[in-house]
N, C-alpha and C positions, 0 to 999 in steps of 0.2 A: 504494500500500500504506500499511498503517497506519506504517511506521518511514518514509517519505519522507516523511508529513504532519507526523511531526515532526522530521525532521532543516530541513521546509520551516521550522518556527516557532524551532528554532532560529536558522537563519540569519537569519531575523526579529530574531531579538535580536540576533544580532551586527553586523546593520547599523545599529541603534538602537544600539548600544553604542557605533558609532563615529561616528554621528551625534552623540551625546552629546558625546563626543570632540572633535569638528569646534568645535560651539557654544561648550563652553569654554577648548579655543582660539582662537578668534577674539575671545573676551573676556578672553582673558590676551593676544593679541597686543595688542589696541586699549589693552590697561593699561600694559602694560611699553612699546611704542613710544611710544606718546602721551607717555607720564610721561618717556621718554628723549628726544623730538622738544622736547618745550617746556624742557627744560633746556638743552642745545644751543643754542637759538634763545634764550634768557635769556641765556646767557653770554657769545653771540657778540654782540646785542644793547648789553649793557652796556661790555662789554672789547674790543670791534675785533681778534681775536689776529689774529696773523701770518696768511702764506700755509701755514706747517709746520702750527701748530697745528687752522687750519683744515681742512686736509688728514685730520691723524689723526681729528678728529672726523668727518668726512664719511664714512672708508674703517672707521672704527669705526661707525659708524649702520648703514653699508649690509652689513656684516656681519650684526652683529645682526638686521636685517631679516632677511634671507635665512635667516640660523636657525632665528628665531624662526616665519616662515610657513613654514619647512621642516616644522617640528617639530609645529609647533602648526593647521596647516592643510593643507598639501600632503598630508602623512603621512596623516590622519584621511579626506581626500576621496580618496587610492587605497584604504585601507580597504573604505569602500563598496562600492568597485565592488569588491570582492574582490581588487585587486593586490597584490604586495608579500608581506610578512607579516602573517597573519589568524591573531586565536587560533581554535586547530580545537573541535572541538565539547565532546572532554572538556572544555576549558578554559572554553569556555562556561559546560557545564554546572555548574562548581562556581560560577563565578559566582551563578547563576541558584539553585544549590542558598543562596546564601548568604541570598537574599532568601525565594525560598520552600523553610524550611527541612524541611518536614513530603514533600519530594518529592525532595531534593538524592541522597540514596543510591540510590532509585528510577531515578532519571532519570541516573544513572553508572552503575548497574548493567543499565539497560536498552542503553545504547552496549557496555560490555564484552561483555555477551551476544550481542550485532551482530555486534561485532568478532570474537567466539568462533565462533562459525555461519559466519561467510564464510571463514573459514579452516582447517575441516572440509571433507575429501573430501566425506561425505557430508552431506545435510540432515539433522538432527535437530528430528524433528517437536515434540519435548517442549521442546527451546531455543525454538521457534519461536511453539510455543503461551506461553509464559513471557514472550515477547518481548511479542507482542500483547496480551495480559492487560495489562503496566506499560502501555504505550502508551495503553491505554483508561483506566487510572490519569491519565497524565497531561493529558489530551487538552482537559478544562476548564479548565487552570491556564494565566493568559495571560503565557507568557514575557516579554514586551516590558515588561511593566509593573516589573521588576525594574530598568529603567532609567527613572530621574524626570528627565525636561526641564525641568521645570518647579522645580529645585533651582540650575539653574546661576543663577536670580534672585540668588545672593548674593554672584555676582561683580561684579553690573553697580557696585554703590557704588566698585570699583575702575574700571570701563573706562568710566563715563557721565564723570567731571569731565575726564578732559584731553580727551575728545570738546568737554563746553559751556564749556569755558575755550579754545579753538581756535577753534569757533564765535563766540563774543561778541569777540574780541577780533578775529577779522577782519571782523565788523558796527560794531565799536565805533572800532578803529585797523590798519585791514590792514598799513602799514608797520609794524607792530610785529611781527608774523608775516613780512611777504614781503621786508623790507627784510634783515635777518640770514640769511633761509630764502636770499637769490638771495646774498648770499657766502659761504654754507656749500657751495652750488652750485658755484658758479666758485671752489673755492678756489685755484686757480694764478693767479688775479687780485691784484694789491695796490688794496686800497679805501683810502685816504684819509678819518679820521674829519673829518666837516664842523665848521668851527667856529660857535662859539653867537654867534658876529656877522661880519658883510658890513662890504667895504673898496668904498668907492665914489670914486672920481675925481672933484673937482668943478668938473678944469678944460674949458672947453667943447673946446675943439681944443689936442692936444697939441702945439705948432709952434714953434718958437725960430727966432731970427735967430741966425746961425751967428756967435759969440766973444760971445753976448749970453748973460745969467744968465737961467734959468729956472724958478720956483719949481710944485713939485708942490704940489697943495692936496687934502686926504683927509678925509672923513668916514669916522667908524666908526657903524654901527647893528647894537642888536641888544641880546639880555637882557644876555651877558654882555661890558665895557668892558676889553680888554687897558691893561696898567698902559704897555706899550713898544711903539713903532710902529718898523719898521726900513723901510730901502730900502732892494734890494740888486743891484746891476749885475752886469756882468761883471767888474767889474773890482776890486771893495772892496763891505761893509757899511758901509751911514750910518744913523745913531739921529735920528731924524724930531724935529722940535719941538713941542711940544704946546703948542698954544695953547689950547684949552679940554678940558673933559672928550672931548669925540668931534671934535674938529679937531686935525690936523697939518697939518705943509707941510716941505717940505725945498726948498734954491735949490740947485741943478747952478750953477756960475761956468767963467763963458768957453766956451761947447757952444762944441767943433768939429766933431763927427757925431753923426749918430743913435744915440740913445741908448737900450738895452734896461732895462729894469727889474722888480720884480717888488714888493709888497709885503708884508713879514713881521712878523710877531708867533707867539709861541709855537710852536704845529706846524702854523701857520695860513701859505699861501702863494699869494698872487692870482693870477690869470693875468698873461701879461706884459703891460708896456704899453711904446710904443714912441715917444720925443721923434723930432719929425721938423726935420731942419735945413731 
């Protein structure tokens, strides 16, 4: 009949309405994540926070997320398919009446008259004939076009740069992305900031003759040259000797056993190293 060809083209609009829906959330999702992903990853980046800190931002991201593609995608894509909550057709129709304004009274008053006739005992021929007369009214006016696709173009200036700023930077430095992204991950991990120079051992074989003195000998390389070199046992801190800008040494006197050790400067801590009697 002539009133399902257009309740057909209405529902036409209304899945373009939420298609519409769908598009520009998916370009407010890519805006607002993106723009919150690379701040997170900036500041975990620079600052090393805690395991707490780490924590809030990971369990605050993944909030957000879930929100936001609740909201802005999940919600728009049951739409579609007509789940959920859908506006009904009056709703539509004022929409629709907003764009094509010369038809918006027309095309409400042709659903009231629907709605009036199906809830009459009888048929009334004169509603009926009333009804199809607007219908033929409307019948060349293309609903869908009340919704423009081609408008959501003014979002993308917001959802394209943290896209090619995420791009270039994992073509150009991936640990600058994947090195903070994997401790934002595991935030119940404690990471250890690396420091901007390496402690190297230059003695060949750790080995002392047991009551004999034993001098540790330490290169530092690297951009950045700690001002203080420590060794530190189990047993006391000892402040290393500096013989040139990147040499130290320290003598142990009289080794009775094997000796653990560890070398430190600032928040800078080597693995251990172990004097063998």
């Amino acid at each position: 009949t002539n009133y399902t060809f257009l309740i057909r083209k209405i529902d036409e609009f209304i899945r373009k309405y939420y298609k519409n829906q769908l598009i520009r959330g998916l370009l407010y999702s890519m805006a607002a994540l993106g723009m919150y992903f690379i701040l997170i990853v900036l500041l975990e980046y620079f600052s090393w926070f805690s395991t707490v800190t780490r924590s809030f931002l990971f369990y605050t991201f993944l909030i957000t997320t879930v929100y936001i593609t609740g909201q802005f995608i999940v919600l728009p894509v049951l739409r579609i398919s007509s789940l959920g909550k859908v506006i009904n057709h009056e709703q539509a129709a004022d929409i629709i009446g907003k764009h094509f304004a010369e038809v918006k009274d027309v095309l409400i008053n042709t659903l009231q008259l629907h709605h009036l006739e199906q809830n009459k005992e009888e048929s009334n021929d004169l509603i009926l004939s009333g009804i199809d007369q607007k219908i033929r009214q409307l019948q060349p006016i293309p609903f869908t076009d009340a919704v423009d696709l081609k408008k959501n173009r003014k979002f993308l200036p917001y959802a394209l740069p943290p896209v090619i700023f995420l791009l270039a930077a994992l073509l150009i430095s991936p640990s600058f992305i994947l090195a903070p992204s994997k401790r934002i991950i595991n935030h119940n991990e404690v990471f250890e900031r690396p420091a901007p120079f390496t402690v190297r051992v230059l003695n060949e074989k750790l080995q002392a003759v047991q009551q004999d003195d034993f001098t540790v000998k330490v290169k530092i390389e690297g951009d950045e040259i700690p001002a203080l070199l420590n060794l530190q046992t189990k047993e006391a801190n000892y402040r290393m000797e500096k013989e040139s800008n990147v040499l130290y040494s320290y003598t142990f006197r009289n080794l009775q056993q094997n000796t653990n050790f560890v070398i430190t400067a600032d928040k800078y801590n080597s693995k251990q190293y172990t004097i063998t009697i």
